[in-house]
C-alpha positions in Angstrom: 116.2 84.0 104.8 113.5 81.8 103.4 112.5 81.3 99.6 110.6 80.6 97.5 110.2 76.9 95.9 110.5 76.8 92.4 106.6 75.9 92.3 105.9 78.7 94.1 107.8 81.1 91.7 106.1 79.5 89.0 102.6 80.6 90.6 102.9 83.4 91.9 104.5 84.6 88.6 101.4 83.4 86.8 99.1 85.3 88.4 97.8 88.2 86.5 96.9 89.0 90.7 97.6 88.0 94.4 95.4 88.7 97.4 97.2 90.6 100.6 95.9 91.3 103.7 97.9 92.9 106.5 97.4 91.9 109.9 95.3 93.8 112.8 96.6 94.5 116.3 94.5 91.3 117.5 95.9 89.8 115.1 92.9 88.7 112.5 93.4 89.5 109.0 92.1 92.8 107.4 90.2 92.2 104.1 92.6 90.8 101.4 93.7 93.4 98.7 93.7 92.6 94.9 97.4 93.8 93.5 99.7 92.8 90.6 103.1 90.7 91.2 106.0 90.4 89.3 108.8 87.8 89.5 112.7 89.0 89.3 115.1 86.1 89.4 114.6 84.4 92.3 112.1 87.0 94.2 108.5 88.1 94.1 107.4 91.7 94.0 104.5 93.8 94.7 103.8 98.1 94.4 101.2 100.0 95.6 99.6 101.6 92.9 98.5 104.3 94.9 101.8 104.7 96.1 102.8 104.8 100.1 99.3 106.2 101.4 98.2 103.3 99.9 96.2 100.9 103.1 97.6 97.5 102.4 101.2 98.9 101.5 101.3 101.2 105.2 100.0 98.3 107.0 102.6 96.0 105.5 105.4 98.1 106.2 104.6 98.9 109.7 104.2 95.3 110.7 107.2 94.0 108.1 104.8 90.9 107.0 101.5 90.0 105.2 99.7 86.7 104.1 99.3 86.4 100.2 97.7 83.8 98.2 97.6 83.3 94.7 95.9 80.4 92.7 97.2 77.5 95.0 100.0 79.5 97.1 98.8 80.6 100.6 101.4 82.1 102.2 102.5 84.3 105.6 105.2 86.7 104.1 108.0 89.0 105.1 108.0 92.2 103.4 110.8 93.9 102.8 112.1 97.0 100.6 113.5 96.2 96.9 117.4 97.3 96.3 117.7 99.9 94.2 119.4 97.9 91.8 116.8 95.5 91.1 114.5 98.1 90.5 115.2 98.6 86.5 114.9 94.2 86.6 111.7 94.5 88.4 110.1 97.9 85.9 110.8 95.2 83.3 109.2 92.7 84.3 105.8 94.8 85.4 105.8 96.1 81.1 106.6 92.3 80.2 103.8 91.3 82.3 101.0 94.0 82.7 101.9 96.0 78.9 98.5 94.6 77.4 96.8 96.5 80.4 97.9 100.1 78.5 100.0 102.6 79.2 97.3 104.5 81.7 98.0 101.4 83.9 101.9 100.5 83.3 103.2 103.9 83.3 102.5 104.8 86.6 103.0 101.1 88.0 107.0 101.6 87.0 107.6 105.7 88.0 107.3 107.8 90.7 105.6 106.9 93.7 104.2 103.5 92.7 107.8 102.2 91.9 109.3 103.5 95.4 107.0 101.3 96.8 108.0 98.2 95.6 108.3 95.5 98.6 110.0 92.0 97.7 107.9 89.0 99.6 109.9 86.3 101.1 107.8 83.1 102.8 107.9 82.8 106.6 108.7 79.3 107.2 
């Protein structure tokens, strides 16, 4: 498994957003996606906000991969399910990070349908 370089981490976890796009059948990129990412330890982390009907989050799971970028990381990505353990780390980290937002944003980023969605991104290299 590939990961991130400590660079990386450091940008990605800046970003108040990344960009994701799931590929098409052809293979070209759909339009990139706006969503909020977390870092946990060593990994990165995204949720659907809108929870597993959401397009970007159904497209990324049928094809296990997506292409992200975020200020000066461009990157072709593995997605794959969060433990369950990490999931009260990760929660955390989403308050820590988006709390200024408000609760009508955090709450449901870190409870019921949003938070079963959370995918960690590892870097194809």
């Amino acid at each position: 498994m590939s990961t991130w370089t400590s660079d990386e981490l450091d940008i990605l976890a800046a970003a108040t957003e990344l960009r994701i796009s799931t590929r098409r059948p052809d293979g070209t990129l759909r339009p990139a996606v706006p969503i909020w990412v977390v870092r946990s330890g060593d990994g990165i982390y995204v949720r659907s906000y809108r929870g597993a009907g959401g397009g970007w989050f159904r497209h990324a799971v049928a094809g296990g991969a997506a292409h992200i970028q975020a200020g000066t990381v461009t990157s072709e990505v593995t997605v794959a399910p969060a433990s369950a353990a990490a999931r009260a780390e990760i929660d955390q980290a989403y308050r820590t990070k988006y709390g200024s937002f408000g609760r009508a944003y955090i709450d449901p980023m870190t409870a019921g349908p949003a938070a079963a969605t959370t995918l960690q991104l590892i870097p194809q290299r």
